[in-house]
C-alpha positions in Angstrom: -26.8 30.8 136.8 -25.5 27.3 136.7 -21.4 27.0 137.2 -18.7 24.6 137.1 -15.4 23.5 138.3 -12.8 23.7 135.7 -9.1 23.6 136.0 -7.4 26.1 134.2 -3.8 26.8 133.2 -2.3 30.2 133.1 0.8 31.6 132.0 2.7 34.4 133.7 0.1 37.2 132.4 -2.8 35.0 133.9 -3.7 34.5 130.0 -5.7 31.4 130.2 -4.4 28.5 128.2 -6.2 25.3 128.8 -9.3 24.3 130.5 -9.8 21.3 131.7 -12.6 19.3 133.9 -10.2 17.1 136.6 -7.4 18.6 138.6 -4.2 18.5 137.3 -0.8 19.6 138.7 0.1 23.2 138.0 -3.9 23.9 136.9 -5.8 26.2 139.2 -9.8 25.3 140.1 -12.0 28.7 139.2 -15.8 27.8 139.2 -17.1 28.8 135.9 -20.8 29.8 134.4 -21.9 27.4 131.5 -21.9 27.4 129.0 -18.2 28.4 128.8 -17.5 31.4 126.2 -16.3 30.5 122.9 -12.2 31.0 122.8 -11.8 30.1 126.3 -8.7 28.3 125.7 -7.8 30.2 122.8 -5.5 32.8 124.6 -8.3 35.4 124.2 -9.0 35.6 127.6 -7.8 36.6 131.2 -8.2 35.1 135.1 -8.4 37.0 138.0 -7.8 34.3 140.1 -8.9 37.0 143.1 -12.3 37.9 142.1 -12.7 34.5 140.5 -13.8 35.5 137.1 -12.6 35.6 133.8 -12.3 38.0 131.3 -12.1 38.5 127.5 -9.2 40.8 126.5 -9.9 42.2 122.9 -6.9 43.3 122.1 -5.4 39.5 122.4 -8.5 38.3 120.0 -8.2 41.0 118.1 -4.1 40.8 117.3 -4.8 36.8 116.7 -7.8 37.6 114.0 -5.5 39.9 112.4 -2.9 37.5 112.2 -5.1 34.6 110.7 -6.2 37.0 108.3 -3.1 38.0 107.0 -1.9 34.1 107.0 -5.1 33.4 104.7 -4.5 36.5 102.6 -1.0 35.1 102.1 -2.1 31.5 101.2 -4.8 33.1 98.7 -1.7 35.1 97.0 0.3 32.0 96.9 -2.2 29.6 95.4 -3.3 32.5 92.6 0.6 33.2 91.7 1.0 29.2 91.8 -2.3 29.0 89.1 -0.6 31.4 87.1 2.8 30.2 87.0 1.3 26.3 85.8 -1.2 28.1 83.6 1.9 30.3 82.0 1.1 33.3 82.1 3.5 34.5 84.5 
């Protein structure tokens, strides 16, 4: 398996936050497999910094897909009560 040096920043929870391919102050070097996962820097996954590796935490994807779907569900009701009200019937 091919890998990678990428610099990654963490927050306090090791929640990865950025990726990046240079060193940079306050990023940490983790050698990676490629192709990198899809949502790496999306806040979906964690670094153990110790066993080198990280990992996807579901329950962080999952609350952030809930809460996109709700903000969609939201615009959708606004732009149909927004129809409505220009159309009169409401």
């Amino acid at each position: 398996m091919e890998t990678k040096t990428f610099y990654l920043q963490l927050d306090q929870e090791n929640i990865v936050r950025d990726v990046i391919e240079m060193p940079y102050k306050g990023y940490v070097p983790l050698d990676l497999p490629l192709p990198l996962p899809v949502g790496i820097n999306a806040g979906w996954y964690r670094c153990d910094y110790v066993e080198g590796t990280i990992t996807l935490d579901e329950d962080l994807r999952n609350r952030d897909i809930s809460v996109i779907i709700e903000r969609e569900r939201k615009q959708a009701e606004d732009a149909l009560l927004n129809e409505l009200i220009e159309r009169g019937v409401l």
